[in-house]
N, C-alpha and C positions, 0 to 999 in steps of 0.2 A: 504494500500500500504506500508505505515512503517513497518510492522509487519513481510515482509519477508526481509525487511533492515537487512544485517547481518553488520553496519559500523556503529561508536558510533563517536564521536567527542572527540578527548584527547587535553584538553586545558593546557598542560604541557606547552607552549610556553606562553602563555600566564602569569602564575605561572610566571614564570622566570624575563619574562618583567617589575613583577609587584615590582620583589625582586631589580631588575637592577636599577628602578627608585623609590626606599625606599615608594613602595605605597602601600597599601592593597585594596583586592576587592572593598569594599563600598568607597574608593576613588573614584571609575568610578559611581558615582552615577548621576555629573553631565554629564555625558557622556552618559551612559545610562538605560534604567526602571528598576527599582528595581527587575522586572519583568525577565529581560534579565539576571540580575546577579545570581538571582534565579537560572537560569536554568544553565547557565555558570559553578555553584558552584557544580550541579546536573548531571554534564556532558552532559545537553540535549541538541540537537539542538535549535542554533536560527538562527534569519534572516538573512539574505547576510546585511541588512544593519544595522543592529548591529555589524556582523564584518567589514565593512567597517569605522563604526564610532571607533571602537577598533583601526585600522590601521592609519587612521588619528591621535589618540591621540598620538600613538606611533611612527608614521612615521615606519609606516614597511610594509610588505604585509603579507596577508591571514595566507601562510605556518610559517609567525613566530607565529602567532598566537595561530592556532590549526594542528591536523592532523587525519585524519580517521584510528580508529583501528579496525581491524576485531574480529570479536565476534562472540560463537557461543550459 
């Protein structure tokens, strides 16, 4: 079903959040799986509650975080 997925996850917002509050990725490590940052770092999808736990850290919602770019 992924495979005719033409929408990729751009964590640009994220990026920004991380510079805004002087943190780097593996700072959210307490936050979340090593596993998650992995893929975060890989542009892959993850879980609804991986970015919910992102938004709690930050106090923000979803769209600061990521946004869907079309790909062909």
């Amino acid at each position: 079903m992924l495979q005719n997925l033409k929408l990729k996850p751009d964590y640009s917002g994220l990026w920004q959040l991380l510079e805004q509050n002087s943190m780097f990725l593996t700072d959210l490590r307490a936050v979340v799986s090593s596993n998650a940052l992995l893929k975060i770092n890989k542009g892959e999808f993850v879980s609804l509650k991986v970015i919910a736990m992102l938004c709690q850290t930050f106090s923000c919602q979803p769209e600061e975080i990521f946004q869907f770019r079309k790909y062909e």
